[in-house]
C-alpha positions in Angstrom: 0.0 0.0 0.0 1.6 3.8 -0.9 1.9 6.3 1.6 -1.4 8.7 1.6 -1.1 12.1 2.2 -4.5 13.2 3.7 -3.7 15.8 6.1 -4.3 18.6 3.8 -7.9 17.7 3.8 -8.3 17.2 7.7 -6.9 21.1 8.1 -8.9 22.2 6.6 -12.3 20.3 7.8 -11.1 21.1 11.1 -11.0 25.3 10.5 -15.0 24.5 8.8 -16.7 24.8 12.1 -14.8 27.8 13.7 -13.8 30.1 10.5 -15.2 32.3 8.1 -13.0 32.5 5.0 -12.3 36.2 4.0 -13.4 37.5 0.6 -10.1 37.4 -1.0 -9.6 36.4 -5.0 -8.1 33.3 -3.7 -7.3 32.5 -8.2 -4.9 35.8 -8.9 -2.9 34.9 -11.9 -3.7 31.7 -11.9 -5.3 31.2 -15.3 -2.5 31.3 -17.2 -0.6 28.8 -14.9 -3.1 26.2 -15.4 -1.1 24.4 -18.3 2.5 25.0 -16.6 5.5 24.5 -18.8 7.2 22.0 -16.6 4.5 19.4 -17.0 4.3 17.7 -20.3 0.4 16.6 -21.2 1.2 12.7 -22.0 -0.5 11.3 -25.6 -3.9 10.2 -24.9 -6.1 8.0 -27.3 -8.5 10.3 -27.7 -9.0 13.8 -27.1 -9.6 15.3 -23.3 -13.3 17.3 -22.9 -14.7 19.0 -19.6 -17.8 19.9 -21.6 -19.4 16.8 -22.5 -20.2 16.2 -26.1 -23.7 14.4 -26.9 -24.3 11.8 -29.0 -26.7 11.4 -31.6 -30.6 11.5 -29.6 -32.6 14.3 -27.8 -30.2 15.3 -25.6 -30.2 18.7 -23.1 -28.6 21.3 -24.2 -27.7 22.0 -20.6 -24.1 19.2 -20.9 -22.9 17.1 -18.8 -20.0 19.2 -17.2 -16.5 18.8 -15.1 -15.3 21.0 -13.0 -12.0 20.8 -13.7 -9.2 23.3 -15.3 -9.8 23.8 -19.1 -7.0 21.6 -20.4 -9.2 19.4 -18.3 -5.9 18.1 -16.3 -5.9 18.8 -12.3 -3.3 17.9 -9.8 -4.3 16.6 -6.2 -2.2 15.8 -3.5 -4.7 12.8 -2.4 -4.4 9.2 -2.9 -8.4 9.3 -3.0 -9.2 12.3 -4.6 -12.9 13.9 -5.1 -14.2 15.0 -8.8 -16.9 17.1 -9.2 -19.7 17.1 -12.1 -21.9 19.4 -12.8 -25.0 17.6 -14.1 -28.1 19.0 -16.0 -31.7 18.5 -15.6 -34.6 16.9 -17.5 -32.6 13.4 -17.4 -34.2 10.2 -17.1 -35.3 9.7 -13.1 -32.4 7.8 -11.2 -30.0 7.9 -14.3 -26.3 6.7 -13.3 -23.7 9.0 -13.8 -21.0 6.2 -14.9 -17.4 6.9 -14.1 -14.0 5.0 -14.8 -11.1 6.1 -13.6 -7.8 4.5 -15.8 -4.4 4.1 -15.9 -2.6 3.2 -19.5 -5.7 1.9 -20.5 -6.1 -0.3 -17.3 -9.4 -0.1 -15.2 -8.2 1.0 -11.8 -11.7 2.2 -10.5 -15.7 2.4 -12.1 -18.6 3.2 -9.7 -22.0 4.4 -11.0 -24.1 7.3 -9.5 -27.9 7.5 -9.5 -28.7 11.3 -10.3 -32.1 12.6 -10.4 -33.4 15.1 -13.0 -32.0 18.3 -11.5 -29.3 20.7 -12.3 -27.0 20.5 -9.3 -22.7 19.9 -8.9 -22.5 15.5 -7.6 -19.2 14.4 -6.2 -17.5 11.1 -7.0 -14.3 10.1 -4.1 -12.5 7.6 -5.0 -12.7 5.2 -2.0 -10.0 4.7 0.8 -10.9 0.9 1.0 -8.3 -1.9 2.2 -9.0 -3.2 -1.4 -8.1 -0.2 -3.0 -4.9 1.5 -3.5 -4.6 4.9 -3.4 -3.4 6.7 -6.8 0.5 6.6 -7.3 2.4 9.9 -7.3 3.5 11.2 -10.5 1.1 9.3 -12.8 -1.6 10.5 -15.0 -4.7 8.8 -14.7 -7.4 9.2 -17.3 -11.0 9.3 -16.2 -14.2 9.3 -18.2 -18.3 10.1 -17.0 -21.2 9.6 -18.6 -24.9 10.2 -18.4 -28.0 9.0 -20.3 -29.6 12.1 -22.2 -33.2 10.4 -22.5 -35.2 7.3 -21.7 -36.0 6.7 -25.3 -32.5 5.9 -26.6 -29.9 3.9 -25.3 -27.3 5.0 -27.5 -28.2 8.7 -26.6 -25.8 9.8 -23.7 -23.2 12.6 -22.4 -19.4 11.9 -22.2 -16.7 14.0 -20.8 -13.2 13.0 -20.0 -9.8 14.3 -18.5 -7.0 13.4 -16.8 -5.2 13.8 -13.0 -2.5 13.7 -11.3 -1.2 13.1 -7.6 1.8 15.1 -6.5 3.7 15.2 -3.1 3.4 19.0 -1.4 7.0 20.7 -2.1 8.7 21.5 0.8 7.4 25.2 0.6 3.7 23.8 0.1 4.4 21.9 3.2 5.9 24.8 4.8 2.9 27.0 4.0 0.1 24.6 5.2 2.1 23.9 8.8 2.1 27.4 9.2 -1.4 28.7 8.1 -2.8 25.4 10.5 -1.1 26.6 13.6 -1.7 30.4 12.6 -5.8 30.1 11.6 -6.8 28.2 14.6 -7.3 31.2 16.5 -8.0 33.5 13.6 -11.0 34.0 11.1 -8.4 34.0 8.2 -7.7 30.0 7.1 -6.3 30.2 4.1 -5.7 26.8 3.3 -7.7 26.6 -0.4 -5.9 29.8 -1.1 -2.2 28.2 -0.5 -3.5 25.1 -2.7 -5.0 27.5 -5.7 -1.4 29.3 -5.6 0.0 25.9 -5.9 -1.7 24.9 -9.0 -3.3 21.7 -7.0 -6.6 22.5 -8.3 -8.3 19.3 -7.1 -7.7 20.5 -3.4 -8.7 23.4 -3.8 -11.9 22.6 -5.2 -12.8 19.5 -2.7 -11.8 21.5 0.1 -13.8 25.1 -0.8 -16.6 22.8 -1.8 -17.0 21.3 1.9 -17.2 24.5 3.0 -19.9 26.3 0.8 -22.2 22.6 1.5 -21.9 23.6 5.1 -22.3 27.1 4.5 -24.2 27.5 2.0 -25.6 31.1 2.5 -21.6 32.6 4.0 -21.2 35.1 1.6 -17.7 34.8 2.5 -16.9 31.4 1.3 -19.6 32.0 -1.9 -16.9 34.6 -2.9 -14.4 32.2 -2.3 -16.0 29.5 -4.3 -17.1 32.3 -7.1 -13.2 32.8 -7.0 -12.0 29.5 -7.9 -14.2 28.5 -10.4 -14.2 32.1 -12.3 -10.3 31.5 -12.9 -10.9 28.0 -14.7 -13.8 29.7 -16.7 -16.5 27.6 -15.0 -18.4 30.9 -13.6 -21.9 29.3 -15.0 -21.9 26.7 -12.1 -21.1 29.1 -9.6 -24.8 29.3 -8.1 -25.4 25.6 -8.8 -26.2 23.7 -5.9 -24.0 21.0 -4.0 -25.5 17.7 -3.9 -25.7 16.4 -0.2 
């Protein structure tokens, strides 16, 4: 079993009950960082899509959506990372979301999610089971979802894929987090998505600013936080979508 690196996660769920992030633009000059030059996007067999194409049948227009960067690669610092989809409405009731997570073409995870006919942002973790191993550092993992369009055709369904990576914190990541946890405990400042966004490990950044606008769902504080994030990946039209439980 590999070594997993969860502590960045339990930070930050610890500062959830007792902070109130501050309305900072948590994503400056990000953007252009996304794709950085040091990593080299491996040859994939087919092409990598956030925005899920339809195939032939009455599908929404409303796709099938990750929320992802728009290269549609994102780094994580977890062995079981989280993905989040944005899903539309007017699907066919109790619909599975079908995901498969692979690495050089070998099926290291599937699961399938029933998702009601509602526009709302679902969350797939990969689980932290004795019979699962956690993803290996360095390694690009391809993942694919899909979702049925419509009851009357089988062959009529959403597909979006991408690609992510697990990295170990740097020694000034690390740095940064052991400092901001000792520092926001008895401040209303945590700034632990904020250190992850700088550090291009988007995945984090996302799960953890996600658990915090489900439990606070009305903080306008951590809205502009979440706003943040997902306005510097060009996903601002799932800002006011809501979290699935």
């Amino acid at each position: 079993m590999f070594y997993h690196v969860r502590w960045g996660l339990a930070i930050a769920l610890v500062l959830v009950t007792t902070n109130i992030l501050p309305p900072v633009a948590i994503a400056k000059g990000i953007p252009a960082r996304w794709a950085a030059k040091r990593y080299k996007v491996p040859t994939v067999g087919s092409p990598l899509r956030r925005e899920a194409a339809a195939t032939r049948g009455n599908c929404p227009r409303d796709p099938l959506l990750a929320l992802v960067p728009p290269d549609s690669i994102s780094m994580t610092t977890q062995g079981y990372p989280t993905l989040f989809f944005r899903v539309p409405a007017r699907l066919p009731n109790n619909a599975p979301l079908e995901f498969t997570l692979k690495y050089e073409g070998t099926i290291v995870y599937q699961t399938k999610l029933p998702i009601v006919g509602k526009r709302q942002i679902v969350a797939i973790s990969l689980p932290s089971t004795a019979n699962s191993a956690p993803l290996t550092l360095d390694r690009d993992y391809q993942w694919s979802a899909t979702l049925p369009c419509n009851n009357e055709a089988e062959s009529a369904y959403f597909r979006t894929t991408g690609m992510i990576r697990r990295v170990a914190p740097d020694a000034e990541l690390s740095a940064k987090l052991q400092k901001t946890s000792l520092q926001d405990r008895s401040s209303n400042r945590p700034q632990v998505p904020e250190i992850y966004a700088e550090a291009e490990i988007w995945q984090d950044a996302l799960t953890i600013l996600a658990n915090l606008h489900r439990l606070q769902p009305n903080n306008p504080q951590v809205t502009s936080q979440w706003r943040s994030l997902l306005e510097s990946a060009d996903l601002a039209d799932v800002v006011n979508d809501p979290l699935a439980p």
